[in-house]
N, C-alpha and C positions, 0 to 999 in steps of 0.2 A: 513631834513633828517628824521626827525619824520613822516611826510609823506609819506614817502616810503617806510618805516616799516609799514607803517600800508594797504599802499595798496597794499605790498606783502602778507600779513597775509591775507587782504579780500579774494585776490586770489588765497591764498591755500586753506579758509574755504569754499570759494566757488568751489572751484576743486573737496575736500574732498567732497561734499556734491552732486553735481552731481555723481562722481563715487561709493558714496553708493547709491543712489535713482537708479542707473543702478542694482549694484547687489541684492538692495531687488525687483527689477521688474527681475531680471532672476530668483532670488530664488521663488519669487511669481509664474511664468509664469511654471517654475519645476514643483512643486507643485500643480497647475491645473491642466499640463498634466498627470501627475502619477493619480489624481483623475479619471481625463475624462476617463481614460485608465480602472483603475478600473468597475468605472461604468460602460462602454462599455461590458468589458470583465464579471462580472455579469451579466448583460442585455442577454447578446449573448447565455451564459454558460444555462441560465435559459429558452428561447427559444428554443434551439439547443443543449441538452446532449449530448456528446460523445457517437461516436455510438456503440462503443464495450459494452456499460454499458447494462447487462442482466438484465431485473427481473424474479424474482419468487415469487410463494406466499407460505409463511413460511409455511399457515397455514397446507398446503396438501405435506410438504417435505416427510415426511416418508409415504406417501400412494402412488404416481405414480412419476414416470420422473425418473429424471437421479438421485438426492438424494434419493430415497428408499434405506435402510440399507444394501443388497444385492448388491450395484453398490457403495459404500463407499471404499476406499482404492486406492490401486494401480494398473493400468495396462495398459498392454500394449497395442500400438495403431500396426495400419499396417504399419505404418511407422518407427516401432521400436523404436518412444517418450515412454514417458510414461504420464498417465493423473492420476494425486490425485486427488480423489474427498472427501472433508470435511466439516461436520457441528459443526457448535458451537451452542453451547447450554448452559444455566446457570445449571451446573459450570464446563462442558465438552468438551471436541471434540471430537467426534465418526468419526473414530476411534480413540483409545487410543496411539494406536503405530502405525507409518509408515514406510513402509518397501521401498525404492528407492533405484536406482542403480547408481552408480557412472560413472561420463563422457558419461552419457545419457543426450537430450533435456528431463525435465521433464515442465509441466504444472501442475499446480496447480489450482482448481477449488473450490472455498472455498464458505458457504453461514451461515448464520443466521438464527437458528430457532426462537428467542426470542429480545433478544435487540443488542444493538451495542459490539463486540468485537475486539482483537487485535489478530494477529499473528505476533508472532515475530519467527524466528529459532537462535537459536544463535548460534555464532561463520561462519554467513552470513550476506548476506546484502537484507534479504526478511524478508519484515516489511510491512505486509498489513491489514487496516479496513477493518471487516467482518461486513457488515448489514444486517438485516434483508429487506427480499425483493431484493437483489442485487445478484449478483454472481461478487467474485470478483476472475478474475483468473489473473496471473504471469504466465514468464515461467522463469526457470533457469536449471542449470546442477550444480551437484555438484565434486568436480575435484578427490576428493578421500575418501573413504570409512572412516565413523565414527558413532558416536551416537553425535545427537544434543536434545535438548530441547526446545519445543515449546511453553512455557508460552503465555497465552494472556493478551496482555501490556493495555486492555484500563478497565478501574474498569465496573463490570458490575452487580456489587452485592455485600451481604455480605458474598457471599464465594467465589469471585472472588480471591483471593489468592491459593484458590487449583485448580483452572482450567488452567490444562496443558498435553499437551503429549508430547511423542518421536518421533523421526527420527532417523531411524535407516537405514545408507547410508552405501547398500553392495557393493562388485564386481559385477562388471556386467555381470559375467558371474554366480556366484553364486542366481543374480536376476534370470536369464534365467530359471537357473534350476528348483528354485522357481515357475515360471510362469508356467511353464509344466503344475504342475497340479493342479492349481485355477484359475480361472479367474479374482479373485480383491485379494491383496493382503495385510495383517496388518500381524503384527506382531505374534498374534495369530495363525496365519496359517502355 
């Protein structure tokens, strides 16, 4: 009887031992794949950028193109969207205030004069890296009129704590009447 206690135990030590050597060869073989995948998707990412990704060069923002100081703010397309156009800058966004209209398609066209920054708006879900050299644009609609705040969440200095503007989200028809008479629209206007 002692024997057959003991070559039942062989053959559960030896069961147990197969059926772990199975799952650390699945967990192993996991593991691979998620690297391979990785690497791959590196490889690819770094050969082949997405092609929406814009550059620009920081260095001639305010002298020609679509960021010159004159073409910053809000307005409207022909298609009756609207296109923001924003630079960050240490420790700013020009413009200071945004003027958008409510239950519009709005775009957002955002760049980098200097190092890397954040936009965040709160009480949304638009949360975009600003770099230098890139245009990074979003679209969204906002569903009804408010004031938000647009801090930049990524540290980009030592006075990265006071770089922030508004969003100041009208009626859409109160936008209209606005647009009449400017052609980019902030706050100030």
């Amino acid at each position: 009887m002692a024997q057959t206690f003991s070559a039942d135990s062989h053959d559960t030590a030896a069961l147990s031992q197969r059926i772990e050597k199975r799952w650390a060869l699945l967990m192993v073989s996991i593991i691979g794949l998620l690297v391979a995948v990785m690497i791959f998707t590196g490889l690819h990412w770094a050969m082949m950028p997405p092609s929406r990704v814009e550059t620009i060069d920081p260095s001639t923002l305010h002298l020609s193109g679509e960021f010159v100081e004159s073409n910053l703010g809000s307005a409207v397309e022909a298609d009756g969207s609207v296109t923001v156009r924003v630079i960050g800058q240490q420790y700013s966004f020009t413009p200071q205030c945004l003027v958008v209209p409510a239950k519009t398609p709005i775009r957002f066209r955002v760049t980098s004069a200097d190092v890397i920054h954040g936009m965040l708006i709160t009480g949304t879900n638009i949360n975009s890296m600003v770099e230098p050299g890139y245009i990074s644009t979003f679209k969204t609609e906002f569903k009804q009129a408010g004031d938000h705040l647009m801090p930049c969440h990524e540290y980009c200095g030592a006075g990265h704590e006071a770089m922030w503007a508004n969003v100041k989200v009208v009626d859409k028809d109160a936008f209209s009447k606005m647009a009449v008479n400017t052609r980019r629209l902030t706050c100030d206007l």
